[in-house]
MARFI-221772 format. One record per residue (C-alpha): residue in three letters; residue number from 1; x, z negated, y negated. Coordinates in nm, 3 decimals, padded with zeros to 5 digits. Last residue first. Layout:
! MARFI-221772
 code pos      xx      zz      yy
  ALA NUM       X       Z       Y
...
//
This chain:
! MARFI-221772
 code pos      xx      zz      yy
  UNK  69  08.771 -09.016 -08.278
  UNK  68  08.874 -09.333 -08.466
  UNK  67  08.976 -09.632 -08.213
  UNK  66  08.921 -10.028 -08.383
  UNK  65  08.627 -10.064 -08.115
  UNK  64  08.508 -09.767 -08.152
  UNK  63  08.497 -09.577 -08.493
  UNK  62  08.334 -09.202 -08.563
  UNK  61  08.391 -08.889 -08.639
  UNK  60  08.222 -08.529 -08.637
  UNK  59  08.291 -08.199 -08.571
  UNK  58  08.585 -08.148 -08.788
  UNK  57  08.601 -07.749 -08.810
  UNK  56  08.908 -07.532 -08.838
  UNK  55  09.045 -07.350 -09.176
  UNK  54  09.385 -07.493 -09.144
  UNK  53  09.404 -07.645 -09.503
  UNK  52  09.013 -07.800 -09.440
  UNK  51  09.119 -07.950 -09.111
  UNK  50  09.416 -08.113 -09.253
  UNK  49  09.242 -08.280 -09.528
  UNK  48  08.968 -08.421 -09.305
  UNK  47  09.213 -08.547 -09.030
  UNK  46  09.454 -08.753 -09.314
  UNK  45  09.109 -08.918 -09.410
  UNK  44  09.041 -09.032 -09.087
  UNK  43  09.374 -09.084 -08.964
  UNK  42  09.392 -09.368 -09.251
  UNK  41  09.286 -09.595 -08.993
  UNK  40  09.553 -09.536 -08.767
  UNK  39  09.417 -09.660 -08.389
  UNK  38  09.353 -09.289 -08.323
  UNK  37  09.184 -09.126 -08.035
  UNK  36  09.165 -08.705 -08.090
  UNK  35  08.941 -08.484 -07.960
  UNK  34  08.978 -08.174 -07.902
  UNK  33  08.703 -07.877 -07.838
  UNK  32  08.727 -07.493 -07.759
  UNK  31  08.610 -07.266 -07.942
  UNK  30  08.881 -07.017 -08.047
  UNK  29  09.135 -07.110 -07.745
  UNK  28  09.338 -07.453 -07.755
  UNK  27  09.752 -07.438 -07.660
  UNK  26  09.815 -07.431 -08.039
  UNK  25  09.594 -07.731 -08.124
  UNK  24  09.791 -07.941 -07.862
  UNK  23  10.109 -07.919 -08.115
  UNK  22  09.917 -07.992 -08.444
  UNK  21  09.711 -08.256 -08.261
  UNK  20  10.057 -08.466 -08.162
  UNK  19  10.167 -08.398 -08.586
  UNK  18  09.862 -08.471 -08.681
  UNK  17  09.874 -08.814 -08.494
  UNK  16  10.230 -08.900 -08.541
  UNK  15  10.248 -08.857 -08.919
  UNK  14  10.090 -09.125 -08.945
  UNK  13  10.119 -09.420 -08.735
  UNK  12  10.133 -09.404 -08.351
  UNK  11  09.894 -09.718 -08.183
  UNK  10  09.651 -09.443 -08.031
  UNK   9  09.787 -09.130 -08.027
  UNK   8  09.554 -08.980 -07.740
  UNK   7  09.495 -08.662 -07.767
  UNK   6  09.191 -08.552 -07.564
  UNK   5  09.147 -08.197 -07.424
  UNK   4  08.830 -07.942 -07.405
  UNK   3  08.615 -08.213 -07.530
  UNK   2  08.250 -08.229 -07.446
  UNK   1  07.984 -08.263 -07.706
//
């Protein structure tokens, strides 16, 4: 699937990434796509708790290289 914008927050610690995806959320349209890049392993977790409080969708994740999408 094809992002509509990528955050990159790679080597921020948390709160940084949520906080970065908070900010570019509010610029996305219903439907669109972002992706985040994350170095913050617990970004993972931190992502699936935020997504069900907000009432948007977590498409998938994965892990490359030490980056979580």
């Amino acid at each position: 699937m094809q992002a509509d914008v990528v955050i990159d927050t790679k080597g921020m610690a948390c709160p940084m990434p949520i906080v970065k995806a908070k900010k570019a959320l509010d610029n996305l349209e219903t439907g669109q796509v972002m992706e985040v890049l994350s170095t913050d392993k617990g970004s993972v977790n931190d992502f699936q708790a935020w997504v069900k409080q907000t009432n948007h969708e977590l498409i998938k994740h994965e892990e490359d290289n030490g980056v979580f999408k």
